[in-house]
C-alpha positions, -999 to +999 in steps of 0.1 A: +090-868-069+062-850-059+050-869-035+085-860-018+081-823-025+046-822-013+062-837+023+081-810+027+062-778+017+030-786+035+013-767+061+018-731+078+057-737+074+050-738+036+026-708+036+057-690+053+077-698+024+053-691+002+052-649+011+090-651+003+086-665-028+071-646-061+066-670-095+045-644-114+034-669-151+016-651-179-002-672-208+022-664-229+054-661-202+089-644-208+098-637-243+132-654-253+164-628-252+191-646-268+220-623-272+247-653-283+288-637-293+317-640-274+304-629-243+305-649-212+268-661-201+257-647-169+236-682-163+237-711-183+205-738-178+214-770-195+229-759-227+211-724-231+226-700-219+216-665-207+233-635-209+240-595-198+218-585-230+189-607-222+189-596-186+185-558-194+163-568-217+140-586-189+153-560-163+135-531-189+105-551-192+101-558-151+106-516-151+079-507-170+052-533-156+059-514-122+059-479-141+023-496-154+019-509-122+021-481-096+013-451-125+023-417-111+033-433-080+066-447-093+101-432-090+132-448-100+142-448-064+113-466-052+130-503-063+161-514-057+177-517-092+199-544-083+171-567-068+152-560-099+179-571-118+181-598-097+146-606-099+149-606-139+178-633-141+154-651-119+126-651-138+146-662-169+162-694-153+128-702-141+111-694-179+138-719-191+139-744-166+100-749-175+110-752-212+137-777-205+110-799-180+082-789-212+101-803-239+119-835-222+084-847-206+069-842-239+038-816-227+022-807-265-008-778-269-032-790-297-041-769-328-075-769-312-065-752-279-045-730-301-074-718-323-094-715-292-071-694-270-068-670-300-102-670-311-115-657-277-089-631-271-112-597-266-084-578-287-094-601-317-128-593-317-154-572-333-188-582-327-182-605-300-165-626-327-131-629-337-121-608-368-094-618-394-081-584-404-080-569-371-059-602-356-034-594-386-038-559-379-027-555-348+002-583-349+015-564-378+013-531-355+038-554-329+063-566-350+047-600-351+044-623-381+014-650-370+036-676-372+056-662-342+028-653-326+009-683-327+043-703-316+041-679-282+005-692-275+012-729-281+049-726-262+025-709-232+000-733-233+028-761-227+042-738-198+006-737-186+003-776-190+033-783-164+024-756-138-009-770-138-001-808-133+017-793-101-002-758-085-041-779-093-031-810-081-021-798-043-040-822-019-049-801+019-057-823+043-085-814+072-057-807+094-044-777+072-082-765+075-085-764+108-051-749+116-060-723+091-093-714+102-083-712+141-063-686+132-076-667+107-107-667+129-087-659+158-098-630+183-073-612+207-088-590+234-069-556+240-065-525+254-045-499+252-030-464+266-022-437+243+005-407+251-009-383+223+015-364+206-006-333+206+002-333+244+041-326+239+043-313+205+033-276+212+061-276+240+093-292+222+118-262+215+140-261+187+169-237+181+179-229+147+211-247+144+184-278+148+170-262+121+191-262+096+211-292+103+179-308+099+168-295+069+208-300+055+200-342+064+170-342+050+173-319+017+160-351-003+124-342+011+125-307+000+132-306-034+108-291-058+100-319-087+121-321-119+098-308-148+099-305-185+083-294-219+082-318-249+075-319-290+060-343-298+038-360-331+005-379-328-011-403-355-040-404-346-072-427-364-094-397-352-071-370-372-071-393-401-105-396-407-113-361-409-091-359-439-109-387-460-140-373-474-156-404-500-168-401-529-203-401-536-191-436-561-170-449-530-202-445-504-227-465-530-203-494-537-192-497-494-231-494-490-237-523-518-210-545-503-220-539-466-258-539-467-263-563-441-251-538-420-283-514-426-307-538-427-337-533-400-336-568-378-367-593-390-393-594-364-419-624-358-449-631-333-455-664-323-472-687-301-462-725-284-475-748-266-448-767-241-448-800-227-420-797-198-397-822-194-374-818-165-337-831-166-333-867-158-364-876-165-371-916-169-380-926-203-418-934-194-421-900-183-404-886-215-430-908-236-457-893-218-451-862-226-441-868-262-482-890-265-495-860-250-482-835-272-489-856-301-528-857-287-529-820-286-520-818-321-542-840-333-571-816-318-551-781-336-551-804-372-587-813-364-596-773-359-597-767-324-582-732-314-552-732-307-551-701-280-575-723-257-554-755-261-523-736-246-543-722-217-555-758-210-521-780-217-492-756-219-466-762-188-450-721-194-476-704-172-467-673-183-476-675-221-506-699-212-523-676-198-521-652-230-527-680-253-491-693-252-487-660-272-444-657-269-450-620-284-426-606-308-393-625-315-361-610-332-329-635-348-307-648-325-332-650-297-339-684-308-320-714-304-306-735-337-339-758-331-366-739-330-355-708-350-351-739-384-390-750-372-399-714-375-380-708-405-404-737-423-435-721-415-461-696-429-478-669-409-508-685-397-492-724-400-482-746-368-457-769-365-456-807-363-441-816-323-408-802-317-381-817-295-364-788-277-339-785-245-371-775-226-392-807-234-415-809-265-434-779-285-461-773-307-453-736-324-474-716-343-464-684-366-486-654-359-473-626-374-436-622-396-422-586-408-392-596-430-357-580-425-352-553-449-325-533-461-329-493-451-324-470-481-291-455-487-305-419-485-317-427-447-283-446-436-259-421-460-243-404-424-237-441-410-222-454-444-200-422-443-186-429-408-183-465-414-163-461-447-142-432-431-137-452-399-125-480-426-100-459-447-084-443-419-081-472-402-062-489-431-041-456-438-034-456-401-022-492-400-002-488-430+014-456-419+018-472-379+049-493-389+069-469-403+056-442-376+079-465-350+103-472-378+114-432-384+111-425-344+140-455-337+163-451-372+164-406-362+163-407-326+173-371-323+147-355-341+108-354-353+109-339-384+111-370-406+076-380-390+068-346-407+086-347-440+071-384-450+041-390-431+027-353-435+023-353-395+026-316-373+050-312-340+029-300-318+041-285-282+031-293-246+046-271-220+062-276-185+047-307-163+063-327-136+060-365-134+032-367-112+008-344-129+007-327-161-023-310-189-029-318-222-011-346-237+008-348-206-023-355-187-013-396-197+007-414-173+023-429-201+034-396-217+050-385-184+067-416-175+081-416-211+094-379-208+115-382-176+124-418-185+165-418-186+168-427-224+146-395-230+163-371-210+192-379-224+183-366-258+165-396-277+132-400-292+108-416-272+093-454-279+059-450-300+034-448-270+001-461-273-019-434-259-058-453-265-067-477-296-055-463-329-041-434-312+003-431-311+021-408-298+062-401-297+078-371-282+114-356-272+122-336-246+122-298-256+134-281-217+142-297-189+140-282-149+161-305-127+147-309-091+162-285-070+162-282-032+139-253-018+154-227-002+151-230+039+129-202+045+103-216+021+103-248+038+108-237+072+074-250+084+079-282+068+113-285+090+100-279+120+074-296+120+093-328+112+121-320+135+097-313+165+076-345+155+111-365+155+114-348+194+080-352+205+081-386+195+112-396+215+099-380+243+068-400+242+086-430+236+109-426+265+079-420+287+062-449+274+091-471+287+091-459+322+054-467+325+064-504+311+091-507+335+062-500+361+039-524+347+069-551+351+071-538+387+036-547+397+018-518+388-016-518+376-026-513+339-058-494+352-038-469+374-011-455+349-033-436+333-040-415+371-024-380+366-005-383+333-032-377+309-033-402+291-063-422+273-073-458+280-089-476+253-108-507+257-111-529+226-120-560+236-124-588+214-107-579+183-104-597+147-077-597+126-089-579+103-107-556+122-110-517+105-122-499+134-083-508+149-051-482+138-036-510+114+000-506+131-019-510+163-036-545+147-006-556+134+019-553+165-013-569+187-014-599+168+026-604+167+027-606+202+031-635+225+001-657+240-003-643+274-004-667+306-034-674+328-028-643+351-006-621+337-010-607+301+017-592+277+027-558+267+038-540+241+052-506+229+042-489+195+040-456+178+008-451+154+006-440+126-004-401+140+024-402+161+010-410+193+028-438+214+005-466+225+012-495+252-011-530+242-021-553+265-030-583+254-050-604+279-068-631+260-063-651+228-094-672+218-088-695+186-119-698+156-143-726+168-138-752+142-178-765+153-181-727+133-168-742+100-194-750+071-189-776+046-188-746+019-162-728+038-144-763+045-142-767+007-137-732-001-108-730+021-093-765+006-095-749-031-073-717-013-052-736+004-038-759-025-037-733-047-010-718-018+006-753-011+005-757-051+025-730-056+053-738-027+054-768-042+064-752-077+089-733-063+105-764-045+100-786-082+120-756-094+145-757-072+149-797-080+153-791-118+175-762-113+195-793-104+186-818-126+190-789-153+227-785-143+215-748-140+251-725-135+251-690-125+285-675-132+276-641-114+245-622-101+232-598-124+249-565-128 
């Protein structure tokens, strides 16, 4: 079947699909909305079916990776709710339709990937290693039990299993290369003539009834932004641990039970002797080295000094010289090997020859200062942070739950955060989504505050300000946007109104000087007597920054030009100023230019594109296959 797929999705045509086509897969993919009742499904894949609640649900989640997404750039009017929507009925038939092809073609995630995926997630860890008690921690702080959590990883692991045996195993042929590199590499030679707007602007006249039927159209763009105050309650690990002082008993028995953690790191000083063995090395040459080793041995037992040995046999220059003296080591700058051949030896001693990754080694122990516990009278401050950072930290776990818990079950008020928790209201005053002080001075804080659930009265979701640091607020005022009155915007208005004019002007003079172009007239010459400015390019690239990007754009959507005439084009830039492009020349990449690490490099980027056309078509086959029914789009 894929071999069919493949046949149909390859080359530029499938690249052209493939900017129409959006399959965004996480690790750990869509979560499961299943609503069930009466209702009618929306979609139905196989026998699961889909419906109005697990859309919104999706749809809410989609809205708040773009309000993550875009920060203080988003507005509810910047998507188009319904293509959202859309989008999010989408993504569910596609999350199942990978569960249906998961589960019939029998794709299983071992216990060890399962272990291993967790294990190395950065949010586990403490130490660079993975830490029990924050894992449990933190999954108790989501609503997760570890069972459900650890059925997500192995369910996206199997998702992961099936994309993969599609996306990596996309074959590009040389032809797909080439064609891509021609035009990637691609250079277009142009010139242009620009009517500047600064030539027309300061002349345009407008009368006031202009004015203010303008400003009428266009009220939307004068509105001054919708602000509000909140209340809001923090638990914060920060806060906690200010009100935890330890006992003096409490400090001794966390310093008893945690004195590795004020121990001063053991320090030795040795010395080596190596015998290099590069990789691959045949097995006479690995014998050699081993008899030599064992020679120079023989001489240390026998009493010759060992310093003057290393300078003589020792393939690590840089210690020979010195005596092979490695100078001081600390733990964990050894590997396994050598640190257990150290660990056997005196100060003084030397070791018998030592097979290592680098070849073989005789080491000697120089010098050795043990680790050592520092006194609890020097480490008391660091015991006292630690044990405070652990109390709070518990308290604030504990207390996290039912911090979510009071904000859902009263949405219309704060104070039982107060009344059982012992938390404050504290006060921010007005902001506007885009900018805001103090607490508002979070993007997440703002976007929660003029999100439509809050306005409306409710609580807001716990919001995770930084690690161990919540937040939930309600709105206390609230300033809708209102339009500016005229006379405060009047510049603003005009401006626009005589940029609209200017630029219709320009434009309109623009296309008499291409009708004169298509009447014989020189490119050179149009610029004689009108003021206008000829720019030269040349050869450009298609990614070329020194080119107005509408400018680049429009050049390279034009047609090839012939032999002896070359092709125009009108544009406005992005200053205003109307521009006319010629386009004389089009010169592909030369594929003699083309290294075999670009070749391959270009073949990995390639597939991964092809691979994931060829997903979206494989999709679109077990859609079928699926018997996938879509009783309406999304509302």
């Amino acid at each position: 079947m894929l071999d069919r797929l493949r046949t149909h999705v390859k080359g530029w045509l499938g690249m052209a699909i493939l900017v129409l086509i959006s399959i965004p897969f996480a690790l750990f993919g869509l979560q499961n909305y299943t609503a069930g009742g009466s209702e009618a499904p929306v979609a139905e894949v196989g026998d699961y079916k889909i419906y109005q609640a697990d859309v919104n649900n999706a749809y809410q989640e989609r809205v708040a990776q773009l309000k993550q997404q875009y920060g203080d750039q988003y507005t509810a009017d910047l998507f188009n709710e319904s293509a959202i929507r859309n989008e999010a009925l989408n993504r569910l038939v596609q999350e199942r339709l990978i569960s249906y092809t998961v589960n019939k073609d029998g794709y299983i995630a071992s216990e060890q990937e399962i272990l291993e995926v967790i294990s190395g997630l950065d949010v586990f860890q403490k130490a660079g290693q993975f830490d029990k008690q924050t894992y449990t921690q933190l999954l108790r702080a989501k609503g997760l039990t570890t069972q459900a959590f650890v059925q997500q990883v192995k369910s996206g692991l199997e998702r992961d299993q099936f994309i993969s045996s599609i996306v990596d195993t996309t074959l590009v042929d040389d032809s797909e290369v080439d064609d891509f590199y021609r035009l990637s590499n691609q250079t277009r030679d142009l010139r242009y003539i620009s009517l500047p707007i600064s030539s027309v602007i300061s002349g345009v006249q407008l009368t006031e009834e202009e004015v203010l039927e303008s400003y009428q159209q266009n009220e939307h763009l004068y509105k001054s932004p919708q602000q509000a105050s909140i209340d809001y309650v923090e638990l914060n690990l920060a806060d906690l641990m200010k009100e935890i002082e330890p006992t003096e008993e409490q400090l001794l028995s966390f310093y008893q039970a945690e004195k590795q953690s004020f121990s001063e790191v053991g320090r030795r000083r040795a010395s080596h002797i190596l015998f290099e063995v590069p990789d691959g090395a045949s097995e006479q040459t690995i014998e050699q080295k081993r008899g030599l080793a064992e020679s120079v041995l023989v001489k240390i037992r026998a009493g010759e000094d060992f310093a003057s040995l290393a300078k003589k046999f020792s393939d690590d220059i840089g210690s020979a010289k010195t005596g092979g003296d490695l100078g001081v080591l600390t733990n964990g700058m050894l590997d396994n090997v050598l640190a257990n051949a150290f660990d056997a030896l005196n100060v003084g001693e030397t070791s018998d020859v030592v097979n290592t990754n680098y070849g073989f080694q005789i080491i000697k122990l120089t010098e050795q200062q043990p680790a050592k516990v520092r006194a609890y009278d020097a480490v008391k401050t660091k015991v006292t942070e630690l044990l405070k950072r652990q109390m709070a930290s518990d308290k604030f776990y504990q207390m996290a739950d039912r911090f979510a818990e009071l904000s859902f079950e009263v949405p219309d008020s704060l104070q039982p955060l107060v009344d059982e928790l012992g938390l404050s209201i504290k006060h921010q005053g007005l902001f506007s989504k885009g900018q805001g002080e103090g607490i508002a001075a979070h993007a997440k804080v703002r976007q929660a505050t003029f999100s439509e659930d809050v306005l409306a009265g409710n609580n807001s979701a716990t919001i995770e300000l930084e690690a161990e640091h919540l937040a939930v607020l309600r709105v206390n005022t609230h300033k809708a946007e209102q339009v500016m009155p005229l006379e405060e915007v009047r510049s603003s208005v005009e401006l626009a109104l005589k940029t609209e004019k200017a630029n219709r002007l320009l434009s309109d003079k623009a296309s008499e000087l291409l009708a004169k172009i298509e009447s014989g007239a020189m490119f050179d010459d149009l610029k004689e007597g009108d003021n206008l400015n000829l720019v030269d390019l040349g050869p450009v690239t298609r990614n070329a920054n020194s080119v107005p990007a509408v400018l680049l754009n429009d050049a390279f959507s034009m047609s090839r030009p012939s032999e002896d005439k070359p092709s125009y084009k009108k544009t406005t830039l992005g200053n205003g100023d109307v521009a006319i492009i010629e386009l004389s020349k089009i010169v592909d990449g030369d594929l003699a230019e083309i290294t075999e690490a670009s070749r391959d490099s270009f073949k990995q980027f390639l597939a991964r594109l092809n691979g994931e056309v060829t997903l979206a078509a494989a999709l679109a086959n077990l859609s079928v296959a699926a018997d996938v029914v879509f009783a309406n789009k999304a509302q």
